[in-house]
TORROLO-134284 format. One line per field, with one value per atom (N, C-alpha, C, O, CB): x, y, z; residue number from 1; residue in three letters; atom name. Coordinates in steps of 0.2 Angstrom, whole numbers. Glycine has a CB too. Example, Ala and Ser with C-alpha at 12.3 -4.5 7.8 and 13.67 -1.06 7.14 Angstrom:
2
xx: c(66:62:66:71:57:64:68:64:67:70)
yy: c(-28:-22:-16:-17:-22:-11:-5:0:6:-3)
zz: c(39:39:39:42:45:35:36:39:40:29)
num: c(1:1:1:1:1:2:2:2:2:2)
residu: c(ALA:ALA:ALA:ALA:ALA:SER:SER:SER:SER:SER)
atome: c(N:CA:C:O:CB:N:CA:C:O:CB)
//
This chain:
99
xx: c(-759:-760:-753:-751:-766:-751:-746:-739:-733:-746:-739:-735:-733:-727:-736:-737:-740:-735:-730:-750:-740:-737:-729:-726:-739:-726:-718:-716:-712:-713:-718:-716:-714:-709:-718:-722:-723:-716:-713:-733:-716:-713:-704:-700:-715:-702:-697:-693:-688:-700:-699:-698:-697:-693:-708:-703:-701:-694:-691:-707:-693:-687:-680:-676:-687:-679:-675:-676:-672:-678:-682:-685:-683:-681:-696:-682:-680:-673:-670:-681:-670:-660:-660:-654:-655:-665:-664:-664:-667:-668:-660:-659:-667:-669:-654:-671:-677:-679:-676:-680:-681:-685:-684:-688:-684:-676:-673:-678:-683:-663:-677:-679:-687:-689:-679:-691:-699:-699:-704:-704:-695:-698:-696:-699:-696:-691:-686:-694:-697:-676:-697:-704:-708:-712:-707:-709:-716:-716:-719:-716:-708:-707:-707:-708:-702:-707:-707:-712:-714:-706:-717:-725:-728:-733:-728:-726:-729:-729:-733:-727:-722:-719:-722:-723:-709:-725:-728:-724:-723:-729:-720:-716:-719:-720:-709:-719:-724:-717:-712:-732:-719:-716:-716:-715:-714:-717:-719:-716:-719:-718:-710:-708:-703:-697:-703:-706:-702:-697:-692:-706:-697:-690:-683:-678:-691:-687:-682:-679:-674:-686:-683:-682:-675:-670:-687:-678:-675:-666:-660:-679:-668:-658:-657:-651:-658:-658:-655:-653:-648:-661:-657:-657:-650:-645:-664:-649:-645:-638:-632:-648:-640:-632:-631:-625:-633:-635:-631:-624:-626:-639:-621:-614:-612:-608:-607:-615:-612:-618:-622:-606:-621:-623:-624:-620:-621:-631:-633:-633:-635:-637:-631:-630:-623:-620:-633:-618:-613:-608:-603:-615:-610:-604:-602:-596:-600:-605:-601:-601:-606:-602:-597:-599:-605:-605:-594:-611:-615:-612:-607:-619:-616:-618:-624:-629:-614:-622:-630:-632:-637:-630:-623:-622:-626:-627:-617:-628:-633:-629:-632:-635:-623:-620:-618:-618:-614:-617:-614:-618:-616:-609:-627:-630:-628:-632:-636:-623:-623:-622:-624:-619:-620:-619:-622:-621:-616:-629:-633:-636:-638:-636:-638:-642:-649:-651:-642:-654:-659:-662:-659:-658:-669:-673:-676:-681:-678:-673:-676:-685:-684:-669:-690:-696:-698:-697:-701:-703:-708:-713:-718:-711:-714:-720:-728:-733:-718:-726:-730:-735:-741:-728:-730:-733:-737:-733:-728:-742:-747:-750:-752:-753:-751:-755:-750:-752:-760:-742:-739:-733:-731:-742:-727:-719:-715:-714:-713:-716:-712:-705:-702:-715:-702:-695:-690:-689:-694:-685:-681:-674:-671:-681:-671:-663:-663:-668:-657:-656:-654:-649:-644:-653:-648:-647:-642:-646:-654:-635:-634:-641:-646:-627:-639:-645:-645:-650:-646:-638:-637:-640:-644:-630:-639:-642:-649:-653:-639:-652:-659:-665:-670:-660:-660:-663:-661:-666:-657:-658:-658:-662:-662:-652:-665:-669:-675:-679:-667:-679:-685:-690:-690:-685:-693:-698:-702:-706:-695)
yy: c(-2:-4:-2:-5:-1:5:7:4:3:15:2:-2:-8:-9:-2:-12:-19:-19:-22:-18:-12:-12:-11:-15:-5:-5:-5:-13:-16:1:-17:-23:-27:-29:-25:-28:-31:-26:-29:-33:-22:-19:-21:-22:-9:-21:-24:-31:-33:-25:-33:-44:-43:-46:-51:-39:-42:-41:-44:-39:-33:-31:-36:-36:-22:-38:-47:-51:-55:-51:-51:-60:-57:-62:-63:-52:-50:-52:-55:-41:-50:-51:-57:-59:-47:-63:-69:-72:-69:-71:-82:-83:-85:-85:-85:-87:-88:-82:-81:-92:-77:-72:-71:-70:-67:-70:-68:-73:-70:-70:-78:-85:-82:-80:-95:-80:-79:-72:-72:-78:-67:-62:-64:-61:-54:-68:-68:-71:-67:-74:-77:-79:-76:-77:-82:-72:-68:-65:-65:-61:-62:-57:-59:-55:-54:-65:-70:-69:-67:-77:-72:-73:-66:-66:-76:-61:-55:-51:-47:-52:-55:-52:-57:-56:-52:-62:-67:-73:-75:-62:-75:-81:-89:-92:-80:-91:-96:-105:-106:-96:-108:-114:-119:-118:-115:-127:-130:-131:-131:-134:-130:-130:-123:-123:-138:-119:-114:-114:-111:-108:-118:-122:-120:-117:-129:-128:-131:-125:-127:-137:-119:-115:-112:-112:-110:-108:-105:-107:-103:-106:-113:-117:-116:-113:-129:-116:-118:-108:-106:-123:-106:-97:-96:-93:-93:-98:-96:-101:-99:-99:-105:-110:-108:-109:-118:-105:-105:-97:-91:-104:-99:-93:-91:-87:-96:-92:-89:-88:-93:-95:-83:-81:-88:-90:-75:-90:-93:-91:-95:-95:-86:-83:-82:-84:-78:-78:-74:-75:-72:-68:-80:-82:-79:-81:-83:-73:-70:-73:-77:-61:-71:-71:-68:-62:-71:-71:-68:-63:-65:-73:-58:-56:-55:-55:-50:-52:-50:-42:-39:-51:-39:-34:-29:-30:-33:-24:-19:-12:-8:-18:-11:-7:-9:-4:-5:-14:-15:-18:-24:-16:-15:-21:-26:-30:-19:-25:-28:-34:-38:-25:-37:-44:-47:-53:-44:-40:-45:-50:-50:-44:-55:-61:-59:-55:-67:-63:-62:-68:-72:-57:-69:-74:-72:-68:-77:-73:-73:-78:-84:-76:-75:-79:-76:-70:-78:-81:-78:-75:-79:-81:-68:-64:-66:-63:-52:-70:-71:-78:-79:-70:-84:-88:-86:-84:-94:-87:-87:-93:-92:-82:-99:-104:-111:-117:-104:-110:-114:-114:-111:-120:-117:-113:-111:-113:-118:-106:-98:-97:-93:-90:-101:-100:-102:-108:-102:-97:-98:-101:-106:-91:-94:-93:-91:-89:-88:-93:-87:-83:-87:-88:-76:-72:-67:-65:-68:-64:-58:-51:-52:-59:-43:-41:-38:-35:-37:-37:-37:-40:-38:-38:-47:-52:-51:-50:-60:-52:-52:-43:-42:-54:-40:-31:-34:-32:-21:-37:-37:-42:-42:-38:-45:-51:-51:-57:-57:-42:-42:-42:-38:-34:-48:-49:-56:-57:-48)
zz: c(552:545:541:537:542:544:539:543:540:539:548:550:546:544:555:546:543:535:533:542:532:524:524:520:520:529:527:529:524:533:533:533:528:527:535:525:520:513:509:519:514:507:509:504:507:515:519:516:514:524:517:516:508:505:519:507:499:495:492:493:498:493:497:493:493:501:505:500:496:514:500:496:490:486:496:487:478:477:472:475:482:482:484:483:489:486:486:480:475:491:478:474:470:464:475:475:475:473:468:480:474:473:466:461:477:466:458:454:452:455:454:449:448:443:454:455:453:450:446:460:450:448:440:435:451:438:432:429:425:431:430:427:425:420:431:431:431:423:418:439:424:419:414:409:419:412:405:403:397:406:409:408:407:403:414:410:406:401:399:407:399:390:386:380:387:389:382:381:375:374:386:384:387:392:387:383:385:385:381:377:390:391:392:398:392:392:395:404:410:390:403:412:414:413:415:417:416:422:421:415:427:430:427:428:428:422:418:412:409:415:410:406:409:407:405:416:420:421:420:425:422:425:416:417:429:412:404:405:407:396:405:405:408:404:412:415:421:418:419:429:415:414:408:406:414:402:396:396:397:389:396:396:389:388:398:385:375:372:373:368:368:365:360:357:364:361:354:347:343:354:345:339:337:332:338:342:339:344:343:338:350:353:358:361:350:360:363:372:374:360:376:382:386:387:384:388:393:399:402:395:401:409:409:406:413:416:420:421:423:430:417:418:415:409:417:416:417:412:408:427:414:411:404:400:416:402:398:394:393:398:391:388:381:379:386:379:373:373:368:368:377:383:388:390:386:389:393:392:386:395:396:393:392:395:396:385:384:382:378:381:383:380:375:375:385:370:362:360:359:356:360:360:354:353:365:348:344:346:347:342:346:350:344:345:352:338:335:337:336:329:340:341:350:353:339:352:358:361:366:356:359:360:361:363:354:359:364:363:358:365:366:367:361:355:369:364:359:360:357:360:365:366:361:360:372:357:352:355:356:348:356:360:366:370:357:367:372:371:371:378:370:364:369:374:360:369:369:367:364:364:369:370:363:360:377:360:352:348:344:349:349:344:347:342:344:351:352:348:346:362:349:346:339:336:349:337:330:328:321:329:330:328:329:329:330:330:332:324:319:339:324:319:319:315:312)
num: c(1:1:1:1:1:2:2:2:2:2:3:3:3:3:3:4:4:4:4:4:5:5:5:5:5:6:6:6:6:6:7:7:7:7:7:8:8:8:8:8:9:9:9:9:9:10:10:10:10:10:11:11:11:11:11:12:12:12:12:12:13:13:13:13:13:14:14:14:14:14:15:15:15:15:15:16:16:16:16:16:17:17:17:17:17:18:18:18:18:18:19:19:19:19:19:20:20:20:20:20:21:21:21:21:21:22:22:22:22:22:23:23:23:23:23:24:24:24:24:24:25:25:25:25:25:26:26:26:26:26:27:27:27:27:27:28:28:28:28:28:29:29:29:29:29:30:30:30:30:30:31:31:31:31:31:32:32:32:32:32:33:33:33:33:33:34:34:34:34:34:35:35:35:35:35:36:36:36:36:36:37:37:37:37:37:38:38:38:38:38:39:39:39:39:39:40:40:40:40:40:41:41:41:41:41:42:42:42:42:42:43:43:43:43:43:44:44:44:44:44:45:45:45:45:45:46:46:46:46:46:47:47:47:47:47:48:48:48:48:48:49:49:49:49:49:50:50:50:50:50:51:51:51:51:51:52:52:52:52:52:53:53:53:53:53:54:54:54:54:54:55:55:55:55:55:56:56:56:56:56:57:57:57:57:57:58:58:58:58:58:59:59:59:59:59:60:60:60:60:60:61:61:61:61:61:62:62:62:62:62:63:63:63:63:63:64:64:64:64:64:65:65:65:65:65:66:66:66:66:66:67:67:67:67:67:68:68:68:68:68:69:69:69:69:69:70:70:70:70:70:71:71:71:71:71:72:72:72:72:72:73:73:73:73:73:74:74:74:74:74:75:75:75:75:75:76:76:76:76:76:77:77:77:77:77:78:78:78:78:78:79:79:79:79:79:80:80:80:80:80:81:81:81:81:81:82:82:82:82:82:83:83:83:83:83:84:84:84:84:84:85:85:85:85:85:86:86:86:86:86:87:87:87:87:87:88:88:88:88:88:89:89:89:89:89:90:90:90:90:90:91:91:91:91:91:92:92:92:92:92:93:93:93:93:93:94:94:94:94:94:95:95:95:95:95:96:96:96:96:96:97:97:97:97:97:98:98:98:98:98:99:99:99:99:99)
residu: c(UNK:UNK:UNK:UNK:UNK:UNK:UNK:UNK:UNK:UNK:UNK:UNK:UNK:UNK:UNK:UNK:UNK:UNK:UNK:UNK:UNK:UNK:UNK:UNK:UNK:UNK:UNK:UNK:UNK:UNK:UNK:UNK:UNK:UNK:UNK:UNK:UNK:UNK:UNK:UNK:UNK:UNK:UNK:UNK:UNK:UNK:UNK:UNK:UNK:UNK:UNK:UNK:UNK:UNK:UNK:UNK:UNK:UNK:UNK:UNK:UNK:UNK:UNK:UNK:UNK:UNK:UNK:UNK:UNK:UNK:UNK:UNK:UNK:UNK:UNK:UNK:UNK:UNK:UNK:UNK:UNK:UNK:UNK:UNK:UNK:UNK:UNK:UNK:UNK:UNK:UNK:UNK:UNK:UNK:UNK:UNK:UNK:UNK:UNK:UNK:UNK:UNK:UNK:UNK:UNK:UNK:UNK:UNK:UNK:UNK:UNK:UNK:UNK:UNK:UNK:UNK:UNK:UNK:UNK:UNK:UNK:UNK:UNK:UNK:UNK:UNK:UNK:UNK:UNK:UNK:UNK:UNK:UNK:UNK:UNK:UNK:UNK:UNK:UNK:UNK:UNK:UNK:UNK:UNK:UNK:UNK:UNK:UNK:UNK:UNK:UNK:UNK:UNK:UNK:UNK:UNK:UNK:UNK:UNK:UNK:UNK:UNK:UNK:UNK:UNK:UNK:UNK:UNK:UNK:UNK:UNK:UNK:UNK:UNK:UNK:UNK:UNK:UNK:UNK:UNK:UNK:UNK:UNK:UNK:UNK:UNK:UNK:UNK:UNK:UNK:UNK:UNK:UNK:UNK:UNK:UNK:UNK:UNK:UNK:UNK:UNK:UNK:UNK:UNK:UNK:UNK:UNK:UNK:UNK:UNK:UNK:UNK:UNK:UNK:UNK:UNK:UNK:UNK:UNK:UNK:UNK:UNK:UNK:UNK:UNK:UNK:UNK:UNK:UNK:UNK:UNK:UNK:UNK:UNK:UNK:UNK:UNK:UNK:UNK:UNK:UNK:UNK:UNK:UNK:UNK:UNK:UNK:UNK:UNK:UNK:UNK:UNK:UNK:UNK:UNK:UNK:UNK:UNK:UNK:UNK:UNK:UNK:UNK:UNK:UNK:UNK:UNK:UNK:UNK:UNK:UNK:UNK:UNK:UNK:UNK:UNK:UNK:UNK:UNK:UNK:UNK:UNK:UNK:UNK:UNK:UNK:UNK:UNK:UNK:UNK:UNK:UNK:UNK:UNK:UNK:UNK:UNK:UNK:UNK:UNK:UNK:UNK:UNK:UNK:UNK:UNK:UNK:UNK:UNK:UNK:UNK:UNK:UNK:UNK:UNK:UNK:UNK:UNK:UNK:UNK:UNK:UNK:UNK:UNK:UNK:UNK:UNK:UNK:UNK:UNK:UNK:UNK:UNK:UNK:UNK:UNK:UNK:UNK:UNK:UNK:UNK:UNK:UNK:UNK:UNK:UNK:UNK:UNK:UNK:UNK:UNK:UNK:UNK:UNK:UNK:UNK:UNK:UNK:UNK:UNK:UNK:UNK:UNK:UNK:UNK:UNK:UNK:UNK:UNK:UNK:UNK:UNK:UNK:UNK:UNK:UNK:UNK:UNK:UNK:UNK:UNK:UNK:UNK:UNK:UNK:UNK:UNK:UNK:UNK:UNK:UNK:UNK:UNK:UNK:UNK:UNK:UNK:UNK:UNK:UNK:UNK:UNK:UNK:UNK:UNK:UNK:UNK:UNK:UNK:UNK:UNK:UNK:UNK:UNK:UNK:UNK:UNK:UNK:UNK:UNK:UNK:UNK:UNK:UNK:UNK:UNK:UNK:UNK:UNK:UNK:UNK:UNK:UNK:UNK:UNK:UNK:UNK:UNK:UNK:UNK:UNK:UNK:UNK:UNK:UNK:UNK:UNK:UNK:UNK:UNK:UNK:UNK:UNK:UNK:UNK:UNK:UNK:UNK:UNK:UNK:UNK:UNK:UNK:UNK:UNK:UNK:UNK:UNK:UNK:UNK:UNK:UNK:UNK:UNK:UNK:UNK:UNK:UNK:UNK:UNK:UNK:UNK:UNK:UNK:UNK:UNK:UNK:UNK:UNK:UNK:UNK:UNK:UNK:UNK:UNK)
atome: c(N:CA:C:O:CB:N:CA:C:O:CB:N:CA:C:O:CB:N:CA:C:O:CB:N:CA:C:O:CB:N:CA:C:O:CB:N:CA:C:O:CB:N:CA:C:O:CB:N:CA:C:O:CB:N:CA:C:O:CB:N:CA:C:O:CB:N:CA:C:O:CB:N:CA:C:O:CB:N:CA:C:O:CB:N:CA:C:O:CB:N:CA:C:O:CB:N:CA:C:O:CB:N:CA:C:O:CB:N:CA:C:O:CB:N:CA:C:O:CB:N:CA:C:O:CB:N:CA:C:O:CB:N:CA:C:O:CB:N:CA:C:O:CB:N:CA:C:O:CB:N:CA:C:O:CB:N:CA:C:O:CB:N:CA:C:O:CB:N:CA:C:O:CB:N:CA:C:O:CB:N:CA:C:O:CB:N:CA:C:O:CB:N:CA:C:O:CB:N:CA:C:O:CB:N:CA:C:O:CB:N:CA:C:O:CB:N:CA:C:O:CB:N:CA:C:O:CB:N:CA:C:O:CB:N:CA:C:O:CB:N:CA:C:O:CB:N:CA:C:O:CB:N:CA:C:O:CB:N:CA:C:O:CB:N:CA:C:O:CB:N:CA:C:O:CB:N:CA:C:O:CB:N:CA:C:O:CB:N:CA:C:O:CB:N:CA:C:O:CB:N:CA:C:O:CB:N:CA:C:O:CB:N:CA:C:O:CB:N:CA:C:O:CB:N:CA:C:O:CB:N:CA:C:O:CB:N:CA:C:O:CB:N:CA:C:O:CB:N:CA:C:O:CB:N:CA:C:O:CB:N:CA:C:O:CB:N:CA:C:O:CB:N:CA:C:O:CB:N:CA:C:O:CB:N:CA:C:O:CB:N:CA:C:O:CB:N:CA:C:O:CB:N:CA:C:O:CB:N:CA:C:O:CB:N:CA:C:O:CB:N:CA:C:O:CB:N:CA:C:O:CB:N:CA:C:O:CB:N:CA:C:O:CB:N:CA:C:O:CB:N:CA:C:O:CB:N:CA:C:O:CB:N:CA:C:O:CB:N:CA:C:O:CB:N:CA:C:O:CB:N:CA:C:O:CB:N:CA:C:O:CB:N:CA:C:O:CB:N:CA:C:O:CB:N:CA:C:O:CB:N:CA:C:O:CB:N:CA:C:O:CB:N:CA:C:O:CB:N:CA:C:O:CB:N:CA:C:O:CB:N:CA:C:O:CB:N:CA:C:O:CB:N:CA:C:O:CB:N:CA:C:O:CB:N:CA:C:O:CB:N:CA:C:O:CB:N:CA:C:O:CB:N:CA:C:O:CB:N:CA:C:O:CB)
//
């Protein structure tokens, strides 16, 4: 059985570095924070393709070190019952637009 488990803990953390995995966990996580959409596909590729901050232009990354550029999905955490998706925000512009 404990064999079994490191396996399974194996495959997944591969399947996470994959580009598919990224895409599922990037969802999941949406759906956890409360983002709601009609296709979240289609959210996704716009997510992954948009490169400039919808507010302030600046250029996106992925980068971890330097949040003020990371990309972010700006959502209405007030609307619940159907798509709340606003921008997609540098991680400046989105901390600044929390209301």
């Amino acid at each position: 059985l404990e064999k079994n488990k490191e396996k399974i803990k194996q495959y997944r953390k591969k399947y996470r570095q994959t580009e598919k995995g990224k895409k599922s966990r990037r969802i999941t996580d949406w759906k956890r924070m409360g983002v709601i959409f009609f296709d979240y596909d289609l959210l996704y590729e716009i997510y992954i393709n948009t490169t400039h901050c919808d507010n302030c232009n600046c250029q996106l990354t992925e980068d971890k070190t330097n949040t003020h550029t990371t990309r972010c999905l700006d959502h209405d955490h007030n609307i619940v019952d159907y798509d709340n998706v606003r921008n997609i925000l540098c991680h400046s512009c989105n901390a600044k637009r929390r209301y």
